[in-house]
C-alpha positions as CSV (number, residue, x, y, z in Angstrom):
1,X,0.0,0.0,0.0
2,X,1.3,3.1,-0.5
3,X,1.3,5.5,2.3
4,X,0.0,9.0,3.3
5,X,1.3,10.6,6.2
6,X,-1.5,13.1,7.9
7,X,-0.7,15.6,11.0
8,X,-3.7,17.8,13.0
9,X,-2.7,20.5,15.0
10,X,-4.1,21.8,18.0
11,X,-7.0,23.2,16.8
12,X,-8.4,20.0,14.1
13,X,-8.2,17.8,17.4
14,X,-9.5,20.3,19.8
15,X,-12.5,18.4,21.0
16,X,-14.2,15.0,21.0
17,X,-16.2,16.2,17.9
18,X,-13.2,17.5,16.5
19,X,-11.4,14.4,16.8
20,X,-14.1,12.9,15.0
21,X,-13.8,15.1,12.2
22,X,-10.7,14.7,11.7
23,X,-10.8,10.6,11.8
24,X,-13.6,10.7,9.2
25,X,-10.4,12.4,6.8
26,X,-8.1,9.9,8.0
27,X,-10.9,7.3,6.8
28,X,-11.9,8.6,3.3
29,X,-7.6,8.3,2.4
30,X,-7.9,4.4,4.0
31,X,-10.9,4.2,1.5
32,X,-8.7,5.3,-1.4
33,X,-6.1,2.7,-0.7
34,X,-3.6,3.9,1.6
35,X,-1.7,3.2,4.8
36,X,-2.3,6.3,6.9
37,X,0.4,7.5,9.5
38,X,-1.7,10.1,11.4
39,X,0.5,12.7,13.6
40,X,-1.1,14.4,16.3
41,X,-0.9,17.4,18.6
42,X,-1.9,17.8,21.8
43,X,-5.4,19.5,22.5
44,X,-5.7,23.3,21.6
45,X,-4.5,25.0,25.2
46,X,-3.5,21.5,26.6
47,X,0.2,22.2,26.5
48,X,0.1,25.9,27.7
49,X,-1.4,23.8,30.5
50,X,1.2,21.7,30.9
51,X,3.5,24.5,31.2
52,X,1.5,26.2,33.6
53,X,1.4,23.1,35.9
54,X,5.6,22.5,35.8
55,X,6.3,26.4,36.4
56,X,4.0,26.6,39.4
57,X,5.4,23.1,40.9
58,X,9.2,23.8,39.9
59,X,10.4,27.3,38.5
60,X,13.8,25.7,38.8
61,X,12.6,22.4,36.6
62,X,14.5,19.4,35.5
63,X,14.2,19.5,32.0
64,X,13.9,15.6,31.6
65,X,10.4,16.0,33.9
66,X,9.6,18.7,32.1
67,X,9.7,16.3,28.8
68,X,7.8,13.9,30.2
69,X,5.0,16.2,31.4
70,X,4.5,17.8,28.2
71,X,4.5,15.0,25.8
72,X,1.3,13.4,27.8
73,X,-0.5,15.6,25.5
74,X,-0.1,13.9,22.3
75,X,0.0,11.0,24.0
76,X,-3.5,11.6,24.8
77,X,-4.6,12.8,21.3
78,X,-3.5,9.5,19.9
79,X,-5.4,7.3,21.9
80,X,-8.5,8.7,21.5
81,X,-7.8,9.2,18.2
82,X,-6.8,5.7,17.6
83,X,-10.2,4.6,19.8
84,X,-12.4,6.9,17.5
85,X,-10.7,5.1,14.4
86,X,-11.5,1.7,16.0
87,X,-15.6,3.0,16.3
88,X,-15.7,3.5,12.6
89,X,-14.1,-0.5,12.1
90,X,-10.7,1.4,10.5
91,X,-7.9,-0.7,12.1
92,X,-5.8,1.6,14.0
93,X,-3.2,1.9,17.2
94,X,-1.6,4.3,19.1
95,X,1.9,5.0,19.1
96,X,4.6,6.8,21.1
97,X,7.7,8.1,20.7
98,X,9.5,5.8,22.1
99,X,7.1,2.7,20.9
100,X,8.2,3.5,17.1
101,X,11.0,4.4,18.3
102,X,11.6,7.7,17.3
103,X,15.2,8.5,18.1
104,X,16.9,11.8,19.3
105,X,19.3,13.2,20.7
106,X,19.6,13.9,24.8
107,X,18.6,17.9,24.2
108,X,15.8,18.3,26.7
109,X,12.7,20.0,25.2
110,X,14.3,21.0,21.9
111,X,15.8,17.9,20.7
112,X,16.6,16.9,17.2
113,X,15.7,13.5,15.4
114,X,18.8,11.3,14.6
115,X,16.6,8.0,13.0
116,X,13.1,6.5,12.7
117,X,13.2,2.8,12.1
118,X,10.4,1.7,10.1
119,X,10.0,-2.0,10.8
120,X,7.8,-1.6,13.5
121,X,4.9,0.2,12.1
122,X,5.5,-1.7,8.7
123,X,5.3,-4.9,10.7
124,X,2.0,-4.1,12.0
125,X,1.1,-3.0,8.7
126,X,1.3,-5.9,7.7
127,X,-1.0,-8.0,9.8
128,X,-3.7,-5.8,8.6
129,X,-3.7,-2.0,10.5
130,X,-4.2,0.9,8.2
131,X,-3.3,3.8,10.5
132,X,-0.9,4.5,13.4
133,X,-1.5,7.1,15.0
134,X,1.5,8.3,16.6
135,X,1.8,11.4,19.3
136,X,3.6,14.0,17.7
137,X,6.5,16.3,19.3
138,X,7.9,13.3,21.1
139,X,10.9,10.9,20.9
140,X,13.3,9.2,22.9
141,X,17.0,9.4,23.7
142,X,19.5,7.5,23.8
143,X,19.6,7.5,27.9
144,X,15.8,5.9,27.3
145,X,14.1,9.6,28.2
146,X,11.2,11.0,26.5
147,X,12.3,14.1,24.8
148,X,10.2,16.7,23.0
149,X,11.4,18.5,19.6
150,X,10.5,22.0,20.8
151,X,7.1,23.9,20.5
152,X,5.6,23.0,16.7
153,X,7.8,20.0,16.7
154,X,4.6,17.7,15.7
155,X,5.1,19.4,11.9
156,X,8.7,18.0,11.9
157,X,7.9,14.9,13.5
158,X,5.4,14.6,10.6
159,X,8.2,15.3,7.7
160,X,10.0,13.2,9.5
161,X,7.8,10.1,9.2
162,X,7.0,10.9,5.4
163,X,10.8,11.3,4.9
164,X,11.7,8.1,6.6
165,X,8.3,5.8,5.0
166,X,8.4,7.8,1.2
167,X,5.0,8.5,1.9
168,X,3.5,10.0,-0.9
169,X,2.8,13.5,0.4
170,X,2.4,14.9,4.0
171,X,-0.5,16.6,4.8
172,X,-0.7,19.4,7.3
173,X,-4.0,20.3,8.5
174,X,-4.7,23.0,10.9
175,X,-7.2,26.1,11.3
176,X,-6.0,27.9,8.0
177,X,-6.9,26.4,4.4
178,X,-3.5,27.3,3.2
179,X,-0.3,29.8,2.7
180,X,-1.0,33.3,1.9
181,X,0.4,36.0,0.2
182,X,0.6,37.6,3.3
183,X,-1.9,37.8,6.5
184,X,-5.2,38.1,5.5
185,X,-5.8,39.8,8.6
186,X,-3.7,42.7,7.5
187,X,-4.2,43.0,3.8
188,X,-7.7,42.0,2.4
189,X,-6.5,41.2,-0.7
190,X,-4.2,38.4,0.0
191,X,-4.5,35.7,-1.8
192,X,-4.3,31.4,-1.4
193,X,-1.6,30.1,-3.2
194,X,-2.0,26.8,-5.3
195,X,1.9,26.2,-5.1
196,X,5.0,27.8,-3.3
197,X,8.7,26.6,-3.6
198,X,10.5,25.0,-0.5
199,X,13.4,27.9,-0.8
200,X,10.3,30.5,-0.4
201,X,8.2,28.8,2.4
202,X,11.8,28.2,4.8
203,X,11.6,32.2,4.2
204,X,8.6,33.0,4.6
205,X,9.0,30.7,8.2
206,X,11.1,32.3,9.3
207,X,10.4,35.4,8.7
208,X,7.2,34.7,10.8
209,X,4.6,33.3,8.9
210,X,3.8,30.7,11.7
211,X,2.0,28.2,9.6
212,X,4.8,25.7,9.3
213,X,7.5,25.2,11.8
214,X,10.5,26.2,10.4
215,X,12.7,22.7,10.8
216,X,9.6,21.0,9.2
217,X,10.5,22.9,5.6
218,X,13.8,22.6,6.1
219,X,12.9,18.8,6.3
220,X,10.7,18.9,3.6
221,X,13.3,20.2,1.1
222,X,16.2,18.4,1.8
223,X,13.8,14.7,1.2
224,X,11.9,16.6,-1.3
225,X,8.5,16.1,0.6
226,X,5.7,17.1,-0.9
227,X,3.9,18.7,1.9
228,X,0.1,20.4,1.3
229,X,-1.7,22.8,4.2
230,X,-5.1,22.8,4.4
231,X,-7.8,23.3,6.7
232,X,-9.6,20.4,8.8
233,X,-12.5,22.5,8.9
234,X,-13.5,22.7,4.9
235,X,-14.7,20.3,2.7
236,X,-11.9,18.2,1.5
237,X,-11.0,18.6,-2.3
238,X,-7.7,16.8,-4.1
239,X,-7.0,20.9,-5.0
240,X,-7.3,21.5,-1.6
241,X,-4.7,23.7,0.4
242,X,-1.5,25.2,-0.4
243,X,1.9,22.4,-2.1
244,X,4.9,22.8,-0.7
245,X,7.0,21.4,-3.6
246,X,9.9,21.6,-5.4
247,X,10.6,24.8,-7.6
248,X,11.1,22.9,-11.2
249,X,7.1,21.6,-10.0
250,X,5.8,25.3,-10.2
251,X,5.4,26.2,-13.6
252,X,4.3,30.1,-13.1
253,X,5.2,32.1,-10.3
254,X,4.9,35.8,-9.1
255,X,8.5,37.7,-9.2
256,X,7.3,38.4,-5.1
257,X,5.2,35.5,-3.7
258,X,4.7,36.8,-0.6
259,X,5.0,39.1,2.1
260,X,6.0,38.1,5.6
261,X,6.4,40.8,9.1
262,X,7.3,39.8,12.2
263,X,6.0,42.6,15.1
264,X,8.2,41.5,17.9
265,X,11.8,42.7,16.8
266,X,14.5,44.7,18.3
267,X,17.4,46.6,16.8
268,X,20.6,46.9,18.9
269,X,23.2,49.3,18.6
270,X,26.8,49.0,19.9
271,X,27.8,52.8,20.0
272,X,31.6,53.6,19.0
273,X,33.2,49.6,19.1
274,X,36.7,49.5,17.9
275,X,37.1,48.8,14.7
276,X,39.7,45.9,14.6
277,X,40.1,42.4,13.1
278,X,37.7,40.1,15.4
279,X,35.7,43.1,16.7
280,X,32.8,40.7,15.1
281,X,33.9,37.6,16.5
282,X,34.0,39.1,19.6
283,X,31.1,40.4,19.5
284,X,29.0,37.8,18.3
285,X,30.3,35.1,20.0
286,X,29.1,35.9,23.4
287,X,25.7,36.4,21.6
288,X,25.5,33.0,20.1
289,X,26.4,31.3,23.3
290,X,24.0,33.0,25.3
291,X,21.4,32.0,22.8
292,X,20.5,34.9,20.8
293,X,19.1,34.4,17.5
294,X,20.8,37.8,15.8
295,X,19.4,38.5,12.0
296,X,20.0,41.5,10.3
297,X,23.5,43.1,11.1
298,X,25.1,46.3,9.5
299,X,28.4,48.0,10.7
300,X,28.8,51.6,9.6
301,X,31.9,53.2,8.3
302,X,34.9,53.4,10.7
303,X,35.9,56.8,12.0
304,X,39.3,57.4,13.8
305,X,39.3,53.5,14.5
306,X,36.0,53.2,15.8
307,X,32.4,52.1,14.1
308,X,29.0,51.4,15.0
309,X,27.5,47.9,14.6
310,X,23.6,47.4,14.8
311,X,21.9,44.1,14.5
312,X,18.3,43.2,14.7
313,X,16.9,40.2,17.4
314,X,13.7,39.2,18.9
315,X,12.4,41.7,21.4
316,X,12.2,39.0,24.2
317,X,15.8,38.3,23.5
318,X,17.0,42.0,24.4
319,X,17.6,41.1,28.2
320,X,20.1,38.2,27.4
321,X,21.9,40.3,24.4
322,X,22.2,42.9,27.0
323,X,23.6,40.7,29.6
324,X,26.1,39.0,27.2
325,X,27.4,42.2,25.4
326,X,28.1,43.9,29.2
327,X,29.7,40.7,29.7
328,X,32.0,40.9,27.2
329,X,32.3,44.2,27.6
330,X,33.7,43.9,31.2
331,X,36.0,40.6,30.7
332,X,37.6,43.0,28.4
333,X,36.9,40.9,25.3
334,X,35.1,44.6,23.3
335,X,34.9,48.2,23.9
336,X,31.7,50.2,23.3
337,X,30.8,53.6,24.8
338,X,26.9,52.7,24.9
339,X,24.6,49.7,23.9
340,X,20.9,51.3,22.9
341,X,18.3,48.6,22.2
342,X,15.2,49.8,20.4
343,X,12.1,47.6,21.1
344,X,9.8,49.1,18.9
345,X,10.5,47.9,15.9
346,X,9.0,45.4,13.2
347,X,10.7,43.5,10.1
348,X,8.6,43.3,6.6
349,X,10.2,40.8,3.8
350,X,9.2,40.4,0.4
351,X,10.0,37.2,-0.8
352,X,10.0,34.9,-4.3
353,X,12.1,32.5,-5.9
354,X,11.2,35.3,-9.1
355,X,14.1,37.7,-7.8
356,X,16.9,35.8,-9.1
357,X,15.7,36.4,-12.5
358,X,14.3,39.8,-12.4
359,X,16.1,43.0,-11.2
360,X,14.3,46.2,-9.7
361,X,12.7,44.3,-6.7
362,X,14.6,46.3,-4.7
363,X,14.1,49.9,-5.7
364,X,10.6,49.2,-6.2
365,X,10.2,48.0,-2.3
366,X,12.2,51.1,-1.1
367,X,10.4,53.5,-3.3
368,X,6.9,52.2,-2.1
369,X,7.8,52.6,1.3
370,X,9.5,56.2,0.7
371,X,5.8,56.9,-0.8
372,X,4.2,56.1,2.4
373,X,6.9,58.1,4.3
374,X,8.0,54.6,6.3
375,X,11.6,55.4,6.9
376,X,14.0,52.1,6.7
377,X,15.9,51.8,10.0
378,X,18.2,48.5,8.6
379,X,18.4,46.5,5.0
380,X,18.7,42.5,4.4
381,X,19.3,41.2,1.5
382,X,19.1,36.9,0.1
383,X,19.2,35.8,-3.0
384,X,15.0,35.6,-3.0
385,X,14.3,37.8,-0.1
386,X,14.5,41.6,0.9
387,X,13.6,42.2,4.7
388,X,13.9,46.2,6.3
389,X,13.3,47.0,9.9
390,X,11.1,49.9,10.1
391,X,9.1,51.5,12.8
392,X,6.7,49.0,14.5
393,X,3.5,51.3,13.4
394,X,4.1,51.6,10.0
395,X,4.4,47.5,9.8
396,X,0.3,47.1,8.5
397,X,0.5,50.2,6.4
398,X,4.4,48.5,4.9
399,X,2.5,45.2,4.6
400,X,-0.4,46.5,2.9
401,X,1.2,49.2,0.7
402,X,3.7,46.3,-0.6
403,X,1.3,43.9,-1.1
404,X,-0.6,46.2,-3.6
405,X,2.4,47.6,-5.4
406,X,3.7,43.5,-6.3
407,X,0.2,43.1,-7.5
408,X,0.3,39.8,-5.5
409,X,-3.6,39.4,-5.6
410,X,-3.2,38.4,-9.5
411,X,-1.6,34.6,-10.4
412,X,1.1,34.5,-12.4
């Protein structure tokens, strides 16, 4: 049989009826002929619960505890998802992490998958059951512990699976029927895409679209997994949703395909650092190990052998850049005669594979937003993707403004 991997967030499992809904999917694709591996979330809110519960018993927690607790939510799921299954006479079983097993390593609550051993659930396959349901965001390491992949993790456990079974595609169904051109809560006239390439959806992730996790895509394109987003709660179609696919499968395709924002950014300004070989090393060093995600970074012109340097992170990531930097700064390691963090910020990207091909993306973003009198704060540049920071509220007016002059509400 060939197999179809299937993964329901939070919201598609949310409730016994929802549960239901969502098996009654899992059962037309049995119909059609396939072996179904069905990942599951935990219950919409379940987790934050979770969380909750471990911070109010142990600020201070061990994280292998903390593992343990959290992954009893998709543990859940899959029962009763199995047991609804069972009602309507589809042959189905639970699965967990370590049941499979699905292997990691020992990194505590944001652990990475090393292997996922197949013989087990093709054995069963075998004698006769057309789903597993397996609880998503889980694994096991190799000191026996449960571990958990980090928060979204049940969209990379899902690659994952269709990586290591050459399932036929992976579905991903959650609350949205699809990926946008940008958020339809911001710009009316965004539009569904039929197609987008796996270079453009890893930007468009992490830039903050926050439909797929970001190490699911980066799965997806190095197996070339066909993955396809759609809604649990619309009527299932084979056109259905948004494919994540290679680019040679995408005949047509806006220069921009999207525009992405994400509101909670900070730019950070070291104020007159000496300008030296290493000065970046230095710097950015203590940064990485205190585990700041840094993103856009521009160093001015030197002066009398001294320069500014100004790089962008998330806002609740100031307090640890601070920390780091003063660190550094009174080991000896850099000089600076101020650090200023500005917390009001937002980053807006344009994004499409179409930019290698086509110039003038550029000075038509800049000159859209010099229309609208947003002034750009810091520029970063990819090979298919053009992100600015720019005061955090201009961001919906930026959004807007560059969603109308890319005409991204017409196909290709």
């Amino acid at each position: 049989m060939p197999v179809l991997v299937m993964k329901f967030g939070g919201t598609s499992v949310a409730n016994i009826d929802r549960i239901r809904r969502a098996a009654k999917r899992v059962g037309v694709e049995v119909a059609k002929g396939y072996d179904v591996i069905v990942i599951v979330s935990a219950m919409s809110g379940k987790t934050n619960e979770l969380v909750g519960w471990v911070n109010e018993t142990s600020p201070m927690y061990d994280a292998r505890e903390y593992d343990a607790i959290l992954s009893s939510g998709e543990t859940v799921t899959a029962g009763l998802m199995a047991l609804t299954l069972q009602e309507m006479d589809v042959p189905a079983r639970s699965w967990q992490g370590w049941q499979v097993p699905l292997k990691t390593n020992s990194a505590h609550s944001a652990a990475r998958i090393e292997e996922i051993p197949t013989d087990n659930i093709n054995a069963k396959f075998g004698d006769g059951m057309r789903v597993a349901v397996v609880a998503g965001f889980q694994g096991i390491s190799p000191e026996g512990r449960i571990t958990t992949l980090g928060r979204g993790g049940s969209d990379t456990t899902a690659v994952a699976f269709a990586a290591a079974f050459e399932a036929e595609r992976c579905d991903i169904y959650t609350d949205v029927d699809g990926i946008y051109t940008t958020d339809p809560r911001i710009a009316s006239k965004a539009r569904k895409l039929d197609k987008i390439a796996f270079e453009e959806m890893l930007e468009l992730a992490s830039l903050g679209a926050k439909v797929l996790q970001t190490r699911s895509v980066e799965l997806a394109m190095r197996y070339n997994v066909k993955l396809r987003v759609l809604s649990s709660f619309e009527e299932q179609s084979d056109n259905a949703g948004t494919l994540v696919c290679d680019e040679e499968d995408i005949v047509e395709s806006n220069v921009v395909s999207g525009i992405a924002y994400s509101r909670d950014e900070a730019k950070m300004t070291l104020v007159s650092v000496a300008d030296r070989p290493g000065i970046a090393a230095a710097i950015f060093g203590p940064l990485s190990d205190a585990g700041v995600n840094v993103d856009m970074i521009i160093q001015n012109i030197a002066e009398e052998g001294r320069t500014d340097m100004t790089f962008s992170c998330p806002t609740d990531q100031v307090k640890r850049a601070e920390k780091a930097l003063n660190g550094a700064k009174e080991s000896g390691e850099i000089n600076y005669h101020d650090l200023i963090a500005d917390t009001d910020v937002a980053k807006v990207s344009a994004v499409g594979i179409g930019m290698r091909s086509q110039s003038g993306v550029a000075a038509k973003m800049f000159k859209t937003l010099s229309d609208e009198g947003v002034n750009i704060k810091v520029i970063a540049t990819s090979e298919i993707k053009i992100s600015v920071l720019i005061d955090r509220k201009y961001m919906e007016l930026a959004v807007q403004a560059l969603h109308d002059v890319f005409e991204l509400e017409k196909t290709a």
